[in-house]
C-alpha positions as CSV (number, residue, x, y, z in Angstrom):
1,X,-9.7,-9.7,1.1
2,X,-6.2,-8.3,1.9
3,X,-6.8,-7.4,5.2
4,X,-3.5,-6.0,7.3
5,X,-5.0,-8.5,10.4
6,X,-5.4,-11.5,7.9
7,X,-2.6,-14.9,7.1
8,X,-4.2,-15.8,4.3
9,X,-3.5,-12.6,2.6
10,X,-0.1,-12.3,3.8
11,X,0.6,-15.7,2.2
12,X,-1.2,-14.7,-1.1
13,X,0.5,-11.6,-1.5
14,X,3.7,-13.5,-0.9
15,X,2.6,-16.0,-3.1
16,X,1.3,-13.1,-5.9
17,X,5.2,-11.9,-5.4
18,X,7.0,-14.8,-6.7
19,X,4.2,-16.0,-9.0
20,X,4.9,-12.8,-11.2
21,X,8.5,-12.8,-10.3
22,X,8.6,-16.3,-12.0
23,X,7.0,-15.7,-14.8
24,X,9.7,-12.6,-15.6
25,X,12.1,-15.5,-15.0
26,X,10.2,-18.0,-17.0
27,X,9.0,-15.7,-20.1
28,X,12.3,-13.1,-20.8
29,X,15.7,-14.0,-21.6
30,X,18.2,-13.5,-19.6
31,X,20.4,-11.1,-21.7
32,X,17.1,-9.2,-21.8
33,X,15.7,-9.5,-18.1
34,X,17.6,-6.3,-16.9
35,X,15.4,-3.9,-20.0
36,X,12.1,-5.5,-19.7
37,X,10.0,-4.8,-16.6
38,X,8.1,-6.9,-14.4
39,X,4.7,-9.3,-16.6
40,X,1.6,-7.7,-15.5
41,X,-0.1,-9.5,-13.3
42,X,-3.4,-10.1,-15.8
43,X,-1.0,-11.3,-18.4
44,X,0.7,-13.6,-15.7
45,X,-2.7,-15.2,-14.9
46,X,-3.8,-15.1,-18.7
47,X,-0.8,-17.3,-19.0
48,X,-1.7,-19.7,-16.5
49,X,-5.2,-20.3,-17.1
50,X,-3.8,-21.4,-20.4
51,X,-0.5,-22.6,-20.1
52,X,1.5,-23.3,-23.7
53,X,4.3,-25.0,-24.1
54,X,6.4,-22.7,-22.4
55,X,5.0,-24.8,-19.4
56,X,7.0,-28.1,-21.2
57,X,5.8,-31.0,-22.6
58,X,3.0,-31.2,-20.9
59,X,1.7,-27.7,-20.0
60,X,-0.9,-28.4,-17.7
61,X,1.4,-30.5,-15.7
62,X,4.6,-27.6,-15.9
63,X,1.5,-25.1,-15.0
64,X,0.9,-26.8,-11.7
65,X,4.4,-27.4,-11.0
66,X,5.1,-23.7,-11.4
67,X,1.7,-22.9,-9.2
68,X,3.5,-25.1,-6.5
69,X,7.1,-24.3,-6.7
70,X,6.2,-20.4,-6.2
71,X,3.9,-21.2,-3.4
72,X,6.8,-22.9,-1.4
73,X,9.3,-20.3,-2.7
74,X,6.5,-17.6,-0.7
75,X,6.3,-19.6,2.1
76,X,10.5,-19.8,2.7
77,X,10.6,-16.4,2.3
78,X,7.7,-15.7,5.1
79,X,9.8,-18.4,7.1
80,X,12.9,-16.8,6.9
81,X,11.8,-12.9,7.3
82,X,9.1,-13.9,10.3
83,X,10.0,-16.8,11.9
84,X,8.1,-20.2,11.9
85,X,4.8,-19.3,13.8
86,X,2.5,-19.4,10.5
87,X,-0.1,-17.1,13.0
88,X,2.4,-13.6,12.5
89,X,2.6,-14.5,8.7
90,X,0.3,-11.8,8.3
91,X,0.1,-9.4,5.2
92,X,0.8,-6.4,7.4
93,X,3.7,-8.0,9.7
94,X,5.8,-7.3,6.0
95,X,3.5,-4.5,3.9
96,X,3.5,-1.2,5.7
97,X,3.4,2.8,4.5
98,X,6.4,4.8,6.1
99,X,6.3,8.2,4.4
100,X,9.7,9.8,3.7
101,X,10.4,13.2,3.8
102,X,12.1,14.5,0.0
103,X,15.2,15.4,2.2
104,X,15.4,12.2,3.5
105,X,18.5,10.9,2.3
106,X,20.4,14.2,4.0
107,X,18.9,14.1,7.4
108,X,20.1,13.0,10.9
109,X,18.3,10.4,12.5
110,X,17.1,12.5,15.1
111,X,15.8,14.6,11.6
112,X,14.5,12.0,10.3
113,X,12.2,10.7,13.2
114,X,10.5,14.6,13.3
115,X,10.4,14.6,9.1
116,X,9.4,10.8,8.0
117,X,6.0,9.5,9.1
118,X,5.1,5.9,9.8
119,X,5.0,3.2,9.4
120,X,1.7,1.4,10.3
121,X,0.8,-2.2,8.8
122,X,-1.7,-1.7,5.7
123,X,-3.6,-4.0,3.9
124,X,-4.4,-4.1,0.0
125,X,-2.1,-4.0,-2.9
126,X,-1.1,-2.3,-6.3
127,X,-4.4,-4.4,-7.3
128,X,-7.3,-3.6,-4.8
129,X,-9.7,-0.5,-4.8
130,X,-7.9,1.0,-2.4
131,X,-4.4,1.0,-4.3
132,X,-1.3,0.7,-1.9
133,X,1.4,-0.6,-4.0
134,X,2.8,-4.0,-4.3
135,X,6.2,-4.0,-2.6
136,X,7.3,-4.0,1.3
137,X,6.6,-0.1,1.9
138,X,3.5,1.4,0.2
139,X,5.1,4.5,-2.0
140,X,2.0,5.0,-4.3
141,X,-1.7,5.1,-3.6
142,X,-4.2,7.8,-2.7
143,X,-3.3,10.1,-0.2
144,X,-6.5,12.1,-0.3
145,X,-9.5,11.3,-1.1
146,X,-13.4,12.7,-0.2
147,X,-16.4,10.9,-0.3
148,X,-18.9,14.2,-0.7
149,X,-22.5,14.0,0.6
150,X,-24.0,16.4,-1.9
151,X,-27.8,16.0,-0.7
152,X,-26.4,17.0,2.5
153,X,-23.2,18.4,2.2
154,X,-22.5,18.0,6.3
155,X,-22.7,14.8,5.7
156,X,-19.4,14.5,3.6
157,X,-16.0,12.7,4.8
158,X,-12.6,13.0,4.0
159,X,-9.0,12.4,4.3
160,X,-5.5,13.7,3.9
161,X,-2.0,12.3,4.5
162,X,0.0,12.5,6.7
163,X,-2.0,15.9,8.2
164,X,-3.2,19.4,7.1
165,X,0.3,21.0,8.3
166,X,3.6,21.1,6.3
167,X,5.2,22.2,9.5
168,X,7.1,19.2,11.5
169,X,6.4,21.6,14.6
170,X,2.6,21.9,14.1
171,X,0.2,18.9,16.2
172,X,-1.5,18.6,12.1
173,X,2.0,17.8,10.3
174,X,0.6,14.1,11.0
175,X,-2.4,13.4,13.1
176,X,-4.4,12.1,10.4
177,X,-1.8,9.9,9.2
178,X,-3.1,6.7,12.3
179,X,-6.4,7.5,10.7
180,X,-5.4,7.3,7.1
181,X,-3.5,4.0,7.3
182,X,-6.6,2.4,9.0
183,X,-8.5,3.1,6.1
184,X,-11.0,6.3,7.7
185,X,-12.3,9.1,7.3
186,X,-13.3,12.4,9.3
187,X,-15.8,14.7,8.9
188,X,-15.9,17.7,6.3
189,X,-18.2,19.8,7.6
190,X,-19.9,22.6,4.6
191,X,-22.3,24.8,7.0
192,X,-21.3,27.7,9.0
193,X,-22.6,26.2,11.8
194,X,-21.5,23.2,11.8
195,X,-17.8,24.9,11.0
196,X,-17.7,26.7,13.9
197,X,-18.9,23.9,16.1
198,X,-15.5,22.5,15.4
199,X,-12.9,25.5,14.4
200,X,-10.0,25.0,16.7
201,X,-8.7,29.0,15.9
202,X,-9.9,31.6,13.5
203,X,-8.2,34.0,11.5
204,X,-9.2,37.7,10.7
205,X,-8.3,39.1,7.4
206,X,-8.3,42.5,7.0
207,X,-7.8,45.1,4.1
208,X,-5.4,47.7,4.8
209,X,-6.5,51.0,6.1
């Protein structure tokens, strides 16, 4: 389980990283390596639960040793970007989701801290149920998503990133965003009832006189 909270995932994911990194290295040329993209991860483990002579002489042998030498490669990595205390090596100290803002690149700091959202640590990867990308920032993955109740339809949840607003002045541009990277929901409530229980204003549409 890649859990944000959890070492063992940040080391696998680290580990995941180099593994397919290796296998680029190992598989493509390199006069091609810059035209061919990365070797999906099913092909990579394909590969390695039969290793050829690719491997070397001895496959099984060059399998293990390439098992190994990407598993300390991930490890001097997590050394050298967090430090030596193996107990903040975890998968969400390094995989987070800060949302920029299309006009990014042509804001002021001061801009940018009122447009871009984040980040918060998140767990998961480009290969878990709930999709959130492979590299350091999450920049793919659903943003909103509704689990429907339809034998009660009050029943329902949702979410939607960063907030309901588009306006970077409006308190819903991204209050659901702490709720979102935490992997929750809120309530989508279907009867009038239960609407107005909650309705924070109303508007009144009327057809001209």
């Amino acid at each position: 389980m890649l859990d944000k909270d959890s070492v063992a995932a940040g080391i696998y994911e680290m580990w995941q990283r180099h593994l397919m990194s290796d296998m680029h290295t190992l598989l493509v040329p390199q006069a091609a390596s810059k035209y061919i993209g990365a070797i999906s991860l099913s092909k990579t483990i394909d590969l390695l639960e039969a290793p050829d002579g690719r491997f070397g002489s001895d496959p099984i042998v060059g399998r293990n040793t390439f098992l190994t030498t990407a598993l300390h490669e991930a490890v001097a990595e997590l050394r050298q970007r967090l430090g030596g205390d193996m107990s903040k090596w975890t998968l969400g100290a390094y995989h987070h989701a800060k949302i920029l803002h299309p006009l990014d690149p042509a804001l002021t700091p001061r801009q940018q801290a009122l447009f871009d959202v984040g980040d918060l640590p998140r767990g998961g990867d480009g290969y878990t149920i709930d999709a959130t990308g492979s590299g350091d920032n999450q920049t793919s993955g659903g943003s909103f998503k509704i689990i429907a109740d339809i034998s009660n339809w009050d029943n329902s949840v949702g979410i939607n990133n960063p907030g309901q607003s588009g306006n970077v002045d409006s308190p819903h541009y991204r209050d659901l965003y702490p709720l979102w990277a935490r992997g929750k929901y809120f309530p989508i409530f279907f009867s009038e009832s239960k609407v107005r229980s909650v309705a924070e204003s109303s508007v009144e549409l009327e057809t001209a006189r």
